[in-house]
C-alpha positions as CSV (number, residue, x, y, z in Angstrom):
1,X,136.1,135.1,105.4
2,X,136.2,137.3,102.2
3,X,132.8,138.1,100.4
4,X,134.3,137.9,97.0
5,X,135.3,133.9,97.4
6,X,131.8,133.5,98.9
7,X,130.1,135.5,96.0
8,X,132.7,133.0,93.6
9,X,131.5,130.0,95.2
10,X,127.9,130.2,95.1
11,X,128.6,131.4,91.5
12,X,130.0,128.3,90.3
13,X,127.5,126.3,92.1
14,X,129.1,125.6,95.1
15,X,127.4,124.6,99.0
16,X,127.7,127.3,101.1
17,X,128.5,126.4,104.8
18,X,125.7,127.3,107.9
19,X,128.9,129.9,109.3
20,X,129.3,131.4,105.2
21,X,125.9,132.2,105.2
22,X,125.2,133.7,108.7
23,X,128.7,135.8,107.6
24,X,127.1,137.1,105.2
25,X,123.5,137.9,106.7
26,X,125.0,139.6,109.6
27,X,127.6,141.8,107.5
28,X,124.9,142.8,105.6
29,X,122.5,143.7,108.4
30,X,125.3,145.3,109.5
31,X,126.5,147.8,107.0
32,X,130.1,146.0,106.6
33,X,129.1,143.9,103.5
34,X,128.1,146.6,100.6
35,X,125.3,146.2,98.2
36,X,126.9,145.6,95.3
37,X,128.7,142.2,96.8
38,X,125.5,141.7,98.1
39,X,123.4,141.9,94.3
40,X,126.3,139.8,92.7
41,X,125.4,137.5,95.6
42,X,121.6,137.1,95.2
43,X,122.2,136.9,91.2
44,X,124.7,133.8,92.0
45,X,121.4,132.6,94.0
46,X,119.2,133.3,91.3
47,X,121.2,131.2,88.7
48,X,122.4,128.4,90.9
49,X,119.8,128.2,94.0
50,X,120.1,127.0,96.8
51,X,119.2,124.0,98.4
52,X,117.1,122.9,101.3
53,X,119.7,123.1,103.7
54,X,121.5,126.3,102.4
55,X,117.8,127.9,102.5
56,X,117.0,126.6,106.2
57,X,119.9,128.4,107.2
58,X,119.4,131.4,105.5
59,X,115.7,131.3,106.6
60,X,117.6,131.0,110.1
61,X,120.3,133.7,109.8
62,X,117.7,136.2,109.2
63,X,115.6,135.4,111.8
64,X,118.3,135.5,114.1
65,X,119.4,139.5,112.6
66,X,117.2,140.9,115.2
67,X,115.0,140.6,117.5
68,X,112.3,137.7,117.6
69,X,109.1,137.5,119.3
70,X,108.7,134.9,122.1
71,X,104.9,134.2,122.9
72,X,105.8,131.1,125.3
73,X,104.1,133.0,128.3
74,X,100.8,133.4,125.8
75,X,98.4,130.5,126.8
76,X,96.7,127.6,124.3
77,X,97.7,127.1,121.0
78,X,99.4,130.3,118.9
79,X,99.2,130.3,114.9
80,X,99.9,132.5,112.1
81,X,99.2,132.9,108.5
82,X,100.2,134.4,105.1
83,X,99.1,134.9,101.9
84,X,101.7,135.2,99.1
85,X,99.9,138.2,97.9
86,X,96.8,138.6,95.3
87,X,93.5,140.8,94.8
88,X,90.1,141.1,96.3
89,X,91.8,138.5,99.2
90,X,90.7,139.7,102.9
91,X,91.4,136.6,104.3
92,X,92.6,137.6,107.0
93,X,89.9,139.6,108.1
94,X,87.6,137.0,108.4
95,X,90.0,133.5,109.5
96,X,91.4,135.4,112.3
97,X,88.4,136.1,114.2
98,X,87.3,132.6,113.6
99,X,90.0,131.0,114.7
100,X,90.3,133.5,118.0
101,X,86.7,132.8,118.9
102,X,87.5,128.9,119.5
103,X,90.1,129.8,121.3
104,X,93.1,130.1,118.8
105,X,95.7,132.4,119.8
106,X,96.6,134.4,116.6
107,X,99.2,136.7,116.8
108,X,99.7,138.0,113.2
109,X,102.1,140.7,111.6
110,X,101.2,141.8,107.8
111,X,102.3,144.8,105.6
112,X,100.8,146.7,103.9
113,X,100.1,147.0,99.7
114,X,102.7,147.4,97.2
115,X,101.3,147.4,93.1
116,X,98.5,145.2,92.1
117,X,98.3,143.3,95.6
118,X,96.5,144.6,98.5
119,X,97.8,144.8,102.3
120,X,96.3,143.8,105.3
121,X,97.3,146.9,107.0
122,X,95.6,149.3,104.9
123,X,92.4,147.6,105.1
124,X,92.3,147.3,108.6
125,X,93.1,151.5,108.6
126,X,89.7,151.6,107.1
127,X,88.0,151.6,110.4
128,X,88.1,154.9,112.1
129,X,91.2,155.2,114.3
130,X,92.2,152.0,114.2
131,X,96.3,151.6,115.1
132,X,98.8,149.2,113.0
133,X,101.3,150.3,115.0
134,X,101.1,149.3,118.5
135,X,104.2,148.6,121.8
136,X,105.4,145.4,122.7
137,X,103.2,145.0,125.5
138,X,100.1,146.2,124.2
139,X,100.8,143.3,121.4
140,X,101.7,140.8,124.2
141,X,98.3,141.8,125.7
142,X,96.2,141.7,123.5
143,X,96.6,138.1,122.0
144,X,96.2,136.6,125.6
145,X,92.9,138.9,126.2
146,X,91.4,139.7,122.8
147,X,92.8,136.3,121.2
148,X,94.2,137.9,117.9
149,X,96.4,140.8,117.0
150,X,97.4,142.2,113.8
151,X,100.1,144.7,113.4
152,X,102.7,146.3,111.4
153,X,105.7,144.4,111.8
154,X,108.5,146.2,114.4
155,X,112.2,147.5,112.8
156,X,113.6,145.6,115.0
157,X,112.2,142.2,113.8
158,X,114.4,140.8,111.1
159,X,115.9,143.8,109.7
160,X,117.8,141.4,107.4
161,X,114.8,140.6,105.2
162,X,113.8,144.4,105.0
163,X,117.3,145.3,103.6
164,X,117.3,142.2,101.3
165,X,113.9,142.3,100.0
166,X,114.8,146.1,99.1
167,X,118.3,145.2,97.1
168,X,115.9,142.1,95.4
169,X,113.3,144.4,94.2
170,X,115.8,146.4,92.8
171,X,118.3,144.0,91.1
172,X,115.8,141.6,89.2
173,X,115.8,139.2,92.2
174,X,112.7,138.7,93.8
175,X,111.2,135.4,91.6
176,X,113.9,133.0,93.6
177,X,112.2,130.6,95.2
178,X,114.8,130.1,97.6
179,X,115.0,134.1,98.9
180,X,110.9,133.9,98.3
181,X,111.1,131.1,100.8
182,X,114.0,132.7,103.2
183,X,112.1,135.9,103.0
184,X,108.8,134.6,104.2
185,X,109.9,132.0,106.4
186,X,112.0,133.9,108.7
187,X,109.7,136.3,109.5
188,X,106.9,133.8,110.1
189,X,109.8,132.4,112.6
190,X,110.2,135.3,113.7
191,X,107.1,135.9,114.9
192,X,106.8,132.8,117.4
193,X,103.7,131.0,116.5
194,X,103.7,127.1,116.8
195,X,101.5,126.5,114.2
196,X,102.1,128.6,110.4
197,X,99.7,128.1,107.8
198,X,100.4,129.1,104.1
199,X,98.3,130.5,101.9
200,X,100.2,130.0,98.3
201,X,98.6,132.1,95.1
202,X,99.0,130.1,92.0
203,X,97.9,132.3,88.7
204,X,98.0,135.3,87.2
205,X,96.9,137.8,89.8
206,X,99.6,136.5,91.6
207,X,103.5,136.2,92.1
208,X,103.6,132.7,91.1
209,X,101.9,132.3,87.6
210,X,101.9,128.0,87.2
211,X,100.8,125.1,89.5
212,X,104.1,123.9,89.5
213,X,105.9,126.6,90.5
214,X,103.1,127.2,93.4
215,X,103.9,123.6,94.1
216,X,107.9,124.0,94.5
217,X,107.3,127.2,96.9
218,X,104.8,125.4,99.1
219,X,106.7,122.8,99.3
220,X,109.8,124.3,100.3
221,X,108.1,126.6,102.7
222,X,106.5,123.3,104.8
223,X,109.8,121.8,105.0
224,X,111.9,124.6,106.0
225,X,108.8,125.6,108.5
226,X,109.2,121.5,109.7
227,X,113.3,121.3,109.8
228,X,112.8,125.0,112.1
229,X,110.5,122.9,114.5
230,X,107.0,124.4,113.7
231,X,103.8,122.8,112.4
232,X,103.7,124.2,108.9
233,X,101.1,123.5,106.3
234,X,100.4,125.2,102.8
235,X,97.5,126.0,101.0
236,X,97.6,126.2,97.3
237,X,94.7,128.4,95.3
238,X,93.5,130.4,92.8
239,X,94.3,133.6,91.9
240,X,93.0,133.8,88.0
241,X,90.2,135.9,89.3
242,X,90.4,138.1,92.4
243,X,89.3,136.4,95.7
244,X,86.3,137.7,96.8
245,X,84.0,140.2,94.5
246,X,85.5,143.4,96.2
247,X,88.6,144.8,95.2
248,X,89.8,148.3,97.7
249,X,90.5,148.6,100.8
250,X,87.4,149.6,102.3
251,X,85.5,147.6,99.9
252,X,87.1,144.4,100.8
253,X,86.7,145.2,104.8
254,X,82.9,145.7,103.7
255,X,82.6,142.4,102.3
256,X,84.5,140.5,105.0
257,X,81.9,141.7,107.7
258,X,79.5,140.3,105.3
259,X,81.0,137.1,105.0
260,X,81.3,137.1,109.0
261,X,77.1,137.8,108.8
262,X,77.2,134.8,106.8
263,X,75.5,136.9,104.2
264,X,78.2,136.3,101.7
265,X,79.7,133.2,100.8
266,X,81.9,131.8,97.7
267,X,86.1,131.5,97.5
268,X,86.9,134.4,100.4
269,X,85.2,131.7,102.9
270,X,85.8,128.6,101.1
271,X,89.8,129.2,101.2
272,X,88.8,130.6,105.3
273,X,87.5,126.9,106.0
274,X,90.2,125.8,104.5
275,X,93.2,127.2,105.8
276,X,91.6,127.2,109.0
277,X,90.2,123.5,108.9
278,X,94.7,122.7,108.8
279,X,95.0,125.0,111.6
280,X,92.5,123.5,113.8
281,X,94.0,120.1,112.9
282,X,97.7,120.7,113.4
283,X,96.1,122.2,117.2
284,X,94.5,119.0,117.9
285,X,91.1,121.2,118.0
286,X,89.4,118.9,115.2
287,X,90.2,114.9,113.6
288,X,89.0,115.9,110.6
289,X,88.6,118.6,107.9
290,X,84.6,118.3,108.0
291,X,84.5,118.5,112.0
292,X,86.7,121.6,111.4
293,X,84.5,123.4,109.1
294,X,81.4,122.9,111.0
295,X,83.2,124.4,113.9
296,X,84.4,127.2,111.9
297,X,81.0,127.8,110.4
298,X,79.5,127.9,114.0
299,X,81.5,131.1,114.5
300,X,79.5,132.6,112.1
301,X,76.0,131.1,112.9
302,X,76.5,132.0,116.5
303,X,77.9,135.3,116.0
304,X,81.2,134.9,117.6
305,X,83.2,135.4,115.1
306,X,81.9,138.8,114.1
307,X,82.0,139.5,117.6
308,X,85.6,139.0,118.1
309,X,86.4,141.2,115.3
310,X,84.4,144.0,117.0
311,X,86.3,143.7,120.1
312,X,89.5,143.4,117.8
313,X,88.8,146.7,116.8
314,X,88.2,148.3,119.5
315,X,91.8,146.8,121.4
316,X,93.7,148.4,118.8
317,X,92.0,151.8,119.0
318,X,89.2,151.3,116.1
319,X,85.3,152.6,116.3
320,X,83.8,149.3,116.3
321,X,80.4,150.6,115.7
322,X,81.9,150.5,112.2
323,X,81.5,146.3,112.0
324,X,77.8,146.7,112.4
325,X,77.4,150.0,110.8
326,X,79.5,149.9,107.5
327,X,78.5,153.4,106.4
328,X,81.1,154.4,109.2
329,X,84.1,153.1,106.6
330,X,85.3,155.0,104.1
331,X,83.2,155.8,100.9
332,X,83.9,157.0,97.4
333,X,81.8,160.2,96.0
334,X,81.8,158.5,92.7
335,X,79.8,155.4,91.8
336,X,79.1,153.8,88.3
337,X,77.8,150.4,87.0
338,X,79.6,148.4,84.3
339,X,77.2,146.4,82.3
340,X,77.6,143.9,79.6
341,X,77.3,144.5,75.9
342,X,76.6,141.0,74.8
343,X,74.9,138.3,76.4
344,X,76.8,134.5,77.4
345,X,79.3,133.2,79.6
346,X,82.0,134.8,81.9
347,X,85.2,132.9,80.5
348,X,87.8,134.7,82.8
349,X,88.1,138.1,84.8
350,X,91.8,139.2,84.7
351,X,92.9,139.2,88.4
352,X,96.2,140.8,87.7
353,X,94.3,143.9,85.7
354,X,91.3,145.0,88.1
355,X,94.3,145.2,90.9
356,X,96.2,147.5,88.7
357,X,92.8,149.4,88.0
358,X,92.2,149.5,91.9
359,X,96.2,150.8,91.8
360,X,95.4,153.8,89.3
361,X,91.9,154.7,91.1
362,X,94.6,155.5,94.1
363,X,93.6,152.5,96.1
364,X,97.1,151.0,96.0
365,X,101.1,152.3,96.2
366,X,102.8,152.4,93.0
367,X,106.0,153.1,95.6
368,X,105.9,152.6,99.2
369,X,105.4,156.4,99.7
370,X,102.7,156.6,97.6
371,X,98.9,157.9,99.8
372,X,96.1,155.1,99.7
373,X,92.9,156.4,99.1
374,X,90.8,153.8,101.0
375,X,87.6,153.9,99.6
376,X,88.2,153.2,95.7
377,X,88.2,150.2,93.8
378,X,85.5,147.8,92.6
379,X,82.8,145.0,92.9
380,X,82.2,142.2,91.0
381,X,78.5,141.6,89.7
382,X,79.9,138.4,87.8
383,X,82.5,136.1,87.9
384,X,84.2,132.9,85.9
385,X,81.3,130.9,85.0
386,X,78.4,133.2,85.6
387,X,75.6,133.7,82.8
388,X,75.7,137.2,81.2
389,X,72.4,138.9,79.8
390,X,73.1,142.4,77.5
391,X,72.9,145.0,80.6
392,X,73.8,142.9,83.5
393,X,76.3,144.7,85.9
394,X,79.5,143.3,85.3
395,X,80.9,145.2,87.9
396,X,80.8,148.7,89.7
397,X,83.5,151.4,90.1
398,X,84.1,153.6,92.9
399,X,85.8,156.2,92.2
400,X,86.9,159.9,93.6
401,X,86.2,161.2,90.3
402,X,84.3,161.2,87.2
403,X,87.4,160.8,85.2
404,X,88.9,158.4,87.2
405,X,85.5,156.1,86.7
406,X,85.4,157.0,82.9
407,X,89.4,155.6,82.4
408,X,88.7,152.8,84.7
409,X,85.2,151.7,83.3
410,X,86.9,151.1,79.9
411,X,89.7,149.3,81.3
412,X,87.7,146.9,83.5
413,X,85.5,145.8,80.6
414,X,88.8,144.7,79.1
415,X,89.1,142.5,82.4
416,X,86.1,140.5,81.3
417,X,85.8,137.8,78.8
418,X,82.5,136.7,77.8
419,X,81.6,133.7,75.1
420,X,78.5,131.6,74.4
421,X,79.7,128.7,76.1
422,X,80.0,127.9,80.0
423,X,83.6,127.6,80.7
424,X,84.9,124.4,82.4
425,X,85.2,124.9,86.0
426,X,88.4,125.6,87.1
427,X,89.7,123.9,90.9
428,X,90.2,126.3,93.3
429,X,91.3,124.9,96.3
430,X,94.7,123.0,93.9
431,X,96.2,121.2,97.2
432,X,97.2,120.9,100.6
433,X,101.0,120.6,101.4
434,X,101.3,119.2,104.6
């Protein structure tokens, strides 16, 4: 096979065989296929698509370019889950436990932030000593004892989507929901889980900015996930306004321990019962969404949940004194209130602009060098809906600075809308794919 006649063929809208697309995934991974066939490549995907078929078998390619994790020896029922990416979302801190403490096997592999959206990693680096990074058989180990693991994703697991992701990012690529779908899928695959449960962002904190363009990626992740033989179900949400009320990396770990003390409530653990009501389904664990959120919620009236986070912790090197004792996580030397300068309604908090707020305090990477400074960012006092009187906190910075308070406080009261009417309530839970 020649690349250029592949490169041509895709370009004038042509099917690309199962053999012409592994050809090309493999040369890449490689090093015998060079970028710049591979950028006129993912541009001929970005004009034309591909379809379902063509992206199963990328989605395939690339989970076959390395190695792949087998968790057939692990015992019960293993799931996974990801998020498309947003702000103030900690999901994972909280699900995970709840699902391992009824038994769930979750054996989960995140990253870590890049711009406006946060990464699992580097909140979970909040608590003292804790290790991303961890051998095969420590991983193995841990989700048969503990019940849940989450690490840093190995090189050797599919190496493909690092180097394509990379040429994507850098060749006005990455909004193709075909390589958005081969990207995610494959290392979801990858990963060995039988069941996968989506969490899709629709908004504009997030990647995909309309309903139906959340729809189309959903959608074409459950397939793909069901053609490749695994239980996959998606989640579709908001992301207009961050998540939860924190926004930082050790703000956000703050507020999931709160929510696992059942002292904090709202979107972070209605989209937990959620995406975790479809796991407990797909297992067989629960008939119906209601049974599944009462178990769910028992993990946190009985303490389990928060329990299994502890021990968590500890398996992967962490002080977990630090669950009960939050004054153990990182903290900011700066702290100022944002109040309100008129009284009325919250009408919307820009998402997309507290994250690049939290990004310019130094809680995020503006490149994937860039040092994370773990205890900035902010809380929110109010959010879409709320009544504002003139004075109420709005929200509060933290800061390592004075200056870096004073430049974010003007910019996060820019984030807030308030009018005299109540705003129509928005849906936040949009839809289940299944």
């Amino acid at each position: 096979m020649l690349m250029s006649e592949l490169i041509i063929k895709k370009r004038d809208g042509g099917k690309l065989t199962a053999e012409e697309i592994k050809f090309i995934v493999d040369g890449y991974t490689a090093g015998d296929i060079p970028d710049y066939q591979v950028s006129a490549f993912l541009m001929a995907v970005f004009f034309k698509g591909l379809d379902r078929e063509e992206t199963l078998q990328l989605t395939m390619a690339m989970r076959d370019s390395g190695d792949t994790l087998d968790l057939s020896g692990i015992s019960g029922v293993k799931a996974d889950k990801h998020s498309t990416g947003g702000v103030g979302d900690t999901t994972s801190l909280v699900l995970v436990p709840m699902l391992a403490s009824l038994g769930v096997k979750m054996a989960k592999m995140s990253g870590r932030g890049l711009g406006h959206t946060g990464g699992t990693l580097d909140k979970l680096e909040s608590f003292p000593g804790f290790q991303t990074g961890i051998p095969h058989e420590k991983f193995m180990e841990n989700v048969e004892k503990v019940g849940m693991v989450i690490a840093g994703q190995t090189a050797d697991l599919d190496p493909a989507d690092k180097k394509l992701y990379a040429l994507r990012d850098v060749t006005g690529t990455v909004n193709s929901i075909p390589l958005i779908v081969s990207s995610i899928m494959s290392k979801k695959l990858a990963a060995g889980a039988d069941i996968i449960v989506l969490d899709v962002k629709c908004g504009k904190g997030s990647f995909m900015k309309t309903p139906e363009d959340a729809h189309e990626l959903a959608a074409e992740m459950v397939e793909v996930g069901k053609l490749a033989g695994k239980k996959t179900i998606a989640v579709v949400t908001d992301m207009d306004q961050p998540l939860g009320n924190a926004v930082g990396n050790a703000l956000e770990v703050k507020e999931a321990i709160a929510t696992l003390k059942g002292e904090s409530a709202g979107d972070l653990l209605e989209l937990c019962l959620t995406l975790g009501g479809c796991v407990l389904k797909a297992a067989g664990m629960a008939e119906t969404m209601d049974e599944a959120r009462e178990r769910l919620l028992g993990t946190i009236q009985d303490g389990s949940a928060l329990e299994k986070l502890k021990e968590f912790v500890a398996a992967q090197g962490g002080d977990p004194r630090s669950v009960e004792d939050v004054s153990l996580l990182p903290a900011a030397p700066v702290c100022r209130e944002l109040r309100a300068a008129e009284s009325g309604y919250v009408q919307a908090v820009d998402a997309l602009g507290i994250g690049m707020i939290c990004l310019k305090l130094g809680g995020g990477r503006a490149t994937k060098d860039s040092t994370v400074d773990l205890s900035v960012g902010a809380v929110m006092g109010k959010r879409v809906g709320d009544s504002v009187q003139t004075g109420d906190v709005l929200a509060t910075i933290y800061s390592s600075d004075e200056a870096h308070a004073g430049a974010a406080r003007e910019e996060l009261l820019r984030c807030f809308t308030i009018g005299p009417d109540a705003p129509e309530k928005t849906v936040f839970i949009k839809e289940i794919v299944e």
